[in-house]
C-alpha positions in Angstrom: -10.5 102.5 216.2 -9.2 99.0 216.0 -6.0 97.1 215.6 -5.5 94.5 213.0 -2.9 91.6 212.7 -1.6 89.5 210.2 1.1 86.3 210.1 2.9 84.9 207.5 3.8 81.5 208.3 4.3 77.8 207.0 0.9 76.0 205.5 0.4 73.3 202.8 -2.8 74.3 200.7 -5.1 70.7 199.8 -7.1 70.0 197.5 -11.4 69.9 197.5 -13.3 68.2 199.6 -15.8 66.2 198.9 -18.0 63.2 200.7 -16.9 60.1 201.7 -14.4 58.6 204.2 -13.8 55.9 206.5 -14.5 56.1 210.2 -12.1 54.7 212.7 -14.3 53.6 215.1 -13.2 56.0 217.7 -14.5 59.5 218.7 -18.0 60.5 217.1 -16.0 62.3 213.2 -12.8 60.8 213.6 -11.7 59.6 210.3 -8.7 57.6 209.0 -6.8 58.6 205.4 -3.6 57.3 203.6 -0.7 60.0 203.7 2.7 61.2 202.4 4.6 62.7 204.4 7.7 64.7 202.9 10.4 65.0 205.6 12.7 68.4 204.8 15.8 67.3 202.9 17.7 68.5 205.3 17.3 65.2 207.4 18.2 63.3 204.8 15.1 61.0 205.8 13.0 59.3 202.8 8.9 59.8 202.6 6.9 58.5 205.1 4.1 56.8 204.0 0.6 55.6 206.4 -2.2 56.7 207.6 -3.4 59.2 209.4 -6.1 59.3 211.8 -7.9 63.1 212.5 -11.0 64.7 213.5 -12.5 67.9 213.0 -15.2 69.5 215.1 -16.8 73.0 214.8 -18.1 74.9 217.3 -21.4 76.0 216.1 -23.0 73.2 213.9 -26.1 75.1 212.8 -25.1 78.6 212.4 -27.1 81.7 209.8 -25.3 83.1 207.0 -22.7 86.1 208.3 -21.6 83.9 211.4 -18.3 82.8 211.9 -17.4 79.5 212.7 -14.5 78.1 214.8 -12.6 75.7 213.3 -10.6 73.0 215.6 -8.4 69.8 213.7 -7.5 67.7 215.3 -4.2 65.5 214.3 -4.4 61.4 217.1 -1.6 59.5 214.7 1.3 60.5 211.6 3.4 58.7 209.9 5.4 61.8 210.1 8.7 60.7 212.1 11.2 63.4 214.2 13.2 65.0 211.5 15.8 66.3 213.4 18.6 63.2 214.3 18.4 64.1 218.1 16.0 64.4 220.8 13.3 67.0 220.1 12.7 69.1 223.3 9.3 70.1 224.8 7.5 73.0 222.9 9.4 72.7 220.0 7.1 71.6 217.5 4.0 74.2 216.0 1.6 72.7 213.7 -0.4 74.6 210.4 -3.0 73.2 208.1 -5.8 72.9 206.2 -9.5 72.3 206.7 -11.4 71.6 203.1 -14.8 73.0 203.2 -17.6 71.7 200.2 -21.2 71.7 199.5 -23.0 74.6 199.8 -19.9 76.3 200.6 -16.4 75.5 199.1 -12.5 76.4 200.0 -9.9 76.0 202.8 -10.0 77.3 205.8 -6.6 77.4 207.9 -5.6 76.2 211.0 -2.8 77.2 213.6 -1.8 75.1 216.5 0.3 76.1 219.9 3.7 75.5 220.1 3.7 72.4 222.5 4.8 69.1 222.9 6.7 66.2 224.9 10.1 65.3 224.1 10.2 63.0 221.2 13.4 61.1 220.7 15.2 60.6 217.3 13.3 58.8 214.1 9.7 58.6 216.8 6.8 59.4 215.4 5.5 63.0 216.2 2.9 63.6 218.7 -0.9 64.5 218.3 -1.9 67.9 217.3 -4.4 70.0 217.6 -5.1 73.8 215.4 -7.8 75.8 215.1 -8.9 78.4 212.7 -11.9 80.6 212.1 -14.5 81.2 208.7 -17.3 82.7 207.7 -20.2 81.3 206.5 -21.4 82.8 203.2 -23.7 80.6 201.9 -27.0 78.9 203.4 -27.3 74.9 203.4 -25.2 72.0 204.4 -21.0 72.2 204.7 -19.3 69.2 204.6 -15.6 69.6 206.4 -12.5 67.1 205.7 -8.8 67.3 207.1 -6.3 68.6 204.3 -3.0 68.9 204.1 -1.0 69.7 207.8 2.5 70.9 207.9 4.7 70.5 211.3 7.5 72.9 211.9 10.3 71.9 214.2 12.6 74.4 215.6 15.5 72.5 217.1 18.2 72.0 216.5 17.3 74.6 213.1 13.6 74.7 211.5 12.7 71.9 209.9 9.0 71.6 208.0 7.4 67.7 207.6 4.9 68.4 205.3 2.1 65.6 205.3 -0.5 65.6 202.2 -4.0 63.1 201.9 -2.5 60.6 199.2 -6.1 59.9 198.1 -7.8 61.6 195.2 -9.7 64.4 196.1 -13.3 62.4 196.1 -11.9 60.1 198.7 -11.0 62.5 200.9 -12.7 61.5 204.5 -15.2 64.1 205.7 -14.9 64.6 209.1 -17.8 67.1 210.0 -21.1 68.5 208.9 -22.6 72.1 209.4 -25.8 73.3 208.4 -26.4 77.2 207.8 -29.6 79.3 207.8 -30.1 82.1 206.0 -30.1 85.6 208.1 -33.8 86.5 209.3 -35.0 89.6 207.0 -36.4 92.6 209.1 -40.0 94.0 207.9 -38.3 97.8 208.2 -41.8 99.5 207.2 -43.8 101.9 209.5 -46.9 103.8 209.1 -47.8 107.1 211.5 -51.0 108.9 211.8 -51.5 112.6 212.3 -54.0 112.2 215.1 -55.3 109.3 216.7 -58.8 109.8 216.5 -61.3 111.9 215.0 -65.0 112.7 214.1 -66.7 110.4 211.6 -66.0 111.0 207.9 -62.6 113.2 208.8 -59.5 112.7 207.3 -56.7 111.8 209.1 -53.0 112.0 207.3 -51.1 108.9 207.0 -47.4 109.0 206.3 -46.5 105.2 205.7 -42.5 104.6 205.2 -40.2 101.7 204.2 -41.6 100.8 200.9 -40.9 99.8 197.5 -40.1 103.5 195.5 -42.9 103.8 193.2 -45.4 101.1 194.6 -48.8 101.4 195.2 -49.5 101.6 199.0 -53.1 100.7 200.0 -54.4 102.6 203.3 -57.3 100.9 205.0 -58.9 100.7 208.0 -59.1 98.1 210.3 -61.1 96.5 213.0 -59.5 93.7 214.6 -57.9 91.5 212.0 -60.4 92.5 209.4 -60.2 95.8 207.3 -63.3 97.9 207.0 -64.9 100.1 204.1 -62.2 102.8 204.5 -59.3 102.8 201.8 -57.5 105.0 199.4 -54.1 104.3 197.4 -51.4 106.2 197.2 -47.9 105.8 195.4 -44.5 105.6 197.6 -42.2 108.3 196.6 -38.3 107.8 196.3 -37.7 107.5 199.4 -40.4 104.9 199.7 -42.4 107.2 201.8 -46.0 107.4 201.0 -48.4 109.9 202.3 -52.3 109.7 202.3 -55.4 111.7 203.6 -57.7 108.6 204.7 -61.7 109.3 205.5 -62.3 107.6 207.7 -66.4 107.0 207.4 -66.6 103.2 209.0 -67.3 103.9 212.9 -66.2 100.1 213.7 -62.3 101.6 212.6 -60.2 101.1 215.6 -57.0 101.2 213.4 -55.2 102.0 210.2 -52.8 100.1 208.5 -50.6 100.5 204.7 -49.4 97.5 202.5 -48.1 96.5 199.2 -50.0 94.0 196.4 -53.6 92.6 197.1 -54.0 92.7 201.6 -52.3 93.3 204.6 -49.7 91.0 206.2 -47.1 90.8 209.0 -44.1 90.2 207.3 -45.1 93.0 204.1 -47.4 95.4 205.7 -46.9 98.3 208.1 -49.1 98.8 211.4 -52.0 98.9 212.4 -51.6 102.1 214.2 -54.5 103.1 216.5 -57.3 105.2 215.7 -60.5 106.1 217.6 -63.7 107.3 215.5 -65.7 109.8 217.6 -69.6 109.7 216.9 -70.8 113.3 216.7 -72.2 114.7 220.1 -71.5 117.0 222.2 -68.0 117.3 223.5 -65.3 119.1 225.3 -61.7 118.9 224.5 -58.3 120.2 225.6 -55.3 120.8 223.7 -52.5 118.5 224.6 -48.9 119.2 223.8 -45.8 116.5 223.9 -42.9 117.4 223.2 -40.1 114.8 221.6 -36.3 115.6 222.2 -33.6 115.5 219.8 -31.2 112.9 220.5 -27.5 112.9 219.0 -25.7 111.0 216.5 -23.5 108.1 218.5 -21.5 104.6 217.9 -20.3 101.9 220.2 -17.8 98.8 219.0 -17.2 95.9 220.3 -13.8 94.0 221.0 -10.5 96.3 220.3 -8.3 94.0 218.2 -8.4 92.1 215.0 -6.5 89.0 214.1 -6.5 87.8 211.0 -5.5 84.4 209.5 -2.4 83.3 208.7 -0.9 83.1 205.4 1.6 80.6 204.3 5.7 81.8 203.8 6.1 81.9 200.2 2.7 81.8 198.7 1.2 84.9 200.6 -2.6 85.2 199.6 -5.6 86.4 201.4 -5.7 86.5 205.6 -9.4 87.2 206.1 -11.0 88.6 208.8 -14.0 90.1 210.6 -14.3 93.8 212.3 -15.9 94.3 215.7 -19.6 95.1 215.1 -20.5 98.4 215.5 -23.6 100.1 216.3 -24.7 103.4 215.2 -28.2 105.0 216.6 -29.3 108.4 215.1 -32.1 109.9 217.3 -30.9 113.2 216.4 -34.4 113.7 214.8 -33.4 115.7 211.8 -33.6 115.1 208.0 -29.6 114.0 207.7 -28.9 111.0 206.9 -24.7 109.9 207.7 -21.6 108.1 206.4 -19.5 105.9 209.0 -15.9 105.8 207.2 -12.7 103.7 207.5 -9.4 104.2 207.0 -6.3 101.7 207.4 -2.5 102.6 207.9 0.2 100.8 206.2 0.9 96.9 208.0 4.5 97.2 209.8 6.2 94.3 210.5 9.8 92.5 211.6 12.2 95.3 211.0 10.0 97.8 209.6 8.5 95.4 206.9 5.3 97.2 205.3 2.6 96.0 203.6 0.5 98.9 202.0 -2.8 99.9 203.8 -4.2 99.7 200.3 -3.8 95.8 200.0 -6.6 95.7 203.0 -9.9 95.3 201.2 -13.8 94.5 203.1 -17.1 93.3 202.1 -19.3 95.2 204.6 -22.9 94.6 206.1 -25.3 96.8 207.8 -28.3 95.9 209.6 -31.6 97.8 210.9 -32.4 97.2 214.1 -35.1 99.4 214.6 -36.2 103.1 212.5 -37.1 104.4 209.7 -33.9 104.6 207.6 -33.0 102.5 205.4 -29.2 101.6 205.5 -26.9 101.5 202.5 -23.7 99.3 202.6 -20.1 100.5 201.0 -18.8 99.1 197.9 -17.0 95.7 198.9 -13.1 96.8 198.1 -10.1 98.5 199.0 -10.1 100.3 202.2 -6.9 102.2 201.8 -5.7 105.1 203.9 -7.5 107.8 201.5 -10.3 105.6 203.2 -13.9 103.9 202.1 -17.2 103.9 203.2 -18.5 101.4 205.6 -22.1 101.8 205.8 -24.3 105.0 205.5 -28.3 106.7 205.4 -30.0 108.8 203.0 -31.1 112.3 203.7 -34.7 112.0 204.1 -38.2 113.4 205.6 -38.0 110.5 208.1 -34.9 109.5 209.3 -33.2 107.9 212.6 -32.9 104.5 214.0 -30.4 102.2 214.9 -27.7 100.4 213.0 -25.6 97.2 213.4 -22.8 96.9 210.8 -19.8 94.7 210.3 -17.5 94.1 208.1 -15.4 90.9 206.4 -12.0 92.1 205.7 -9.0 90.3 203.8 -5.4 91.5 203.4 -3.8 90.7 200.5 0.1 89.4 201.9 2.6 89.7 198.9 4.7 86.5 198.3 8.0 86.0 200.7 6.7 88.3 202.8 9.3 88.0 206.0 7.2 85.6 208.5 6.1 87.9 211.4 3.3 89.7 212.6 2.3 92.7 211.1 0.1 95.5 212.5 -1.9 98.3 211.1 -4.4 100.9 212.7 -8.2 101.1 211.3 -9.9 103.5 211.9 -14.1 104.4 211.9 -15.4 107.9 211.2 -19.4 108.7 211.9 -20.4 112.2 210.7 
């Protein structure tokens, strides 16, 4: 069970952004752009016009596909001035914006910044500023990152929001920093087990090779070393993409068996090799050995507790993504059931018993195999909902177990003019 958190608060959206930009000569990414800055009407104060000179850094340059990526901009100079005709206190001033992603992946990621200043006196310029925000990478290749649009909210003597936008056309925008994604590494999820492990010369010896394509044709050969020997026979993967073969095994160099799709054996596409002795005939004693393997149970672990997600601006509402603690699910129970791992969200309550319905809580899930036989099916990305969705699940099957990461990317959907607050729900993850 987990407990998830939303804002609504004060944010400018900015347009693309795209390459291009003109370095200041200071810190390695810092970048300087015209801006407009609108002062609230309020202060009776007319636009402020300059430049503005920003940096953005990420804290993993190089991450896969699935990771998620922390977000810091950072704000040296404005031409934004003190709104407020008197002395602004310390800690009165909390800064929101934007962070324009494009390349190989495009959109806005937002960013949130302590409230915490100096003093400032009347008609000064405001102070540096610094917000972070989190996203995750979706596509694989190279991200370029640019500052956008940064709002700052003062809250003395009333609220007052200085809303600063790049005055260039979007292809001018500066691009402040570069990642580079990798796609996620793809596990080989295929097995092959033998019935014995060694036998006279010309037995058969049943081969139940799993994790295939449904309907392919699965070659079973021997091997000795890294070449195969004269032993083979075909056999076609079933719908569980289980396969299941008697191979003769007549070649007396055989020291192992291994199953594969298409024309020969590899790492990444085959299965094994799994052991196998041949005995020459002579004479011989033998003894019955017994092992015994013991069922396991069905269990899950999570990490982390809480879940934040982004902050949506006053007024416009939208999406506040966010990610669920990963959890792991390992099935040694040893049976042929396969299981579901449902969720289930409450309504959001906020400032004075504000709701927003469980149902506007949607996810995109992923599931993982770490190790095992089963192969792992993910939920339909959508609503969660308290009537509740399904996460991740496996099949019923002849071979089943193994162990499961999964995760989820979830996204509230905050109606417009939803009060500014924080606003708290309760998910919670079934495994039967």
């Amino acid at each position: 069970m987990a407990v998830l958190a939303a804002a609504s608060g004060g944010a400018l959206s900015a347009p693309a952004a795209a390459e291009g930009g003109v370095s200041t000569g200071g810190p390695a990414g810092q970048v300087e752009f015209p801006t407009h800055c609108l002062p609230p009407q309020e202060a009776g104060l007319p636009p402020a016009d300059g430049p503005t000179t920003a940096r953005i850094t990420v804290d993993n340059p190089a991450p896969q596909v699935g990771d998620t990526v922390t977000v810091t901009y950072h704000v040296a100079t404005t031409p934004a001035v003190n709104p407020a005709g008197t002395e602004l206190p310390a800690d009165a001033l909390t800064p929101t914006g934007r962070v324009l992603l494009s390349g190989a992946q495009s959109g806005e990621v937002t960013v949130v910044g302590a409230k915490q200043n100096d003093p400032v006196q009347a008609g000064a310029a405001l102070p540096a500023v610094t917000m972070t925000g989190t996203f995750t990478v979706t596509a694989p290749g190279q991200t370029a990152l640019a500052p956008g649009a940064y709002t700052l909210h003062t809250s003395h003597p009333v609220d007052l929001d200085t809303t600063c936008t790049p005055a260039a056309e979007p292809s001018a925008v500066p691009v402040s920093a570069r990642l580079s994604a990798s796609e996620l590494p793809t596990a080989n999820l295929r097995s092959v087990f033998l019935a014995g492990a060694s036998g006279k010369r010309g037995a058969k010896v049943k081969v139940t090779a799993a994790g295939f394509a449904p309907g392919a044709a699965v070659t079973v050969a021997g091997r000795a070393g890294a070449a195969e020997t004269a032993d083979r026979v075909t056999a076609t993967a079933d719908t569980g993409g289980v396969a299941v073969a008697e191979l003769a095994v007549t070649d007396k160099a055989t020291t192992a068996v291994v199953a594969y799709e298409g024309a020969a054996w590899t790492a990444r596409q085959g299965s094994g090799p799994a052991a196998y002795a041949v005995i020459d005939a002579a004479p011989t004693a033998s003894q019955r050995v017994v092992a015994t393997v013991e069922a396991g149970v069905l269990a899950m672990t999570q990490t982390g507790e809480d879940i934040t997600l982004g902050a949506v601006p006053y007024g416009d509402g939208g999406a506040a993504p966010g990610r669920i603690g990963t959890v792991t699910v390992t099935d040694a129970r040893g049976g042929p059931a396969g299981w579901s791992l449902i969720g289930k969200v409450t309504d959001f309550t906020g400032p004075g018993g504000v709701r927003i319905p469980g149902a506007s809580l949607s996810w995109t899930p992923r599931c993982v195999v770490v190790a095992g036989p089963s192969a792992c099916a993910v939920g339909s990305a959508g609503v969660v909902g308290p009537e509740g969705a399904v996460l991740a699940s496996t099949a019923d099957a002849a071979v089943v177990g193994g162990t499961f990461t999964i995760d989820a990317g979830v996204t509230l959907e905050v109606p417009r003019y939803t009060p500014p607050g924080a606003y708290t729900a309760v998910l919670t993850l079934t495994l039967s």
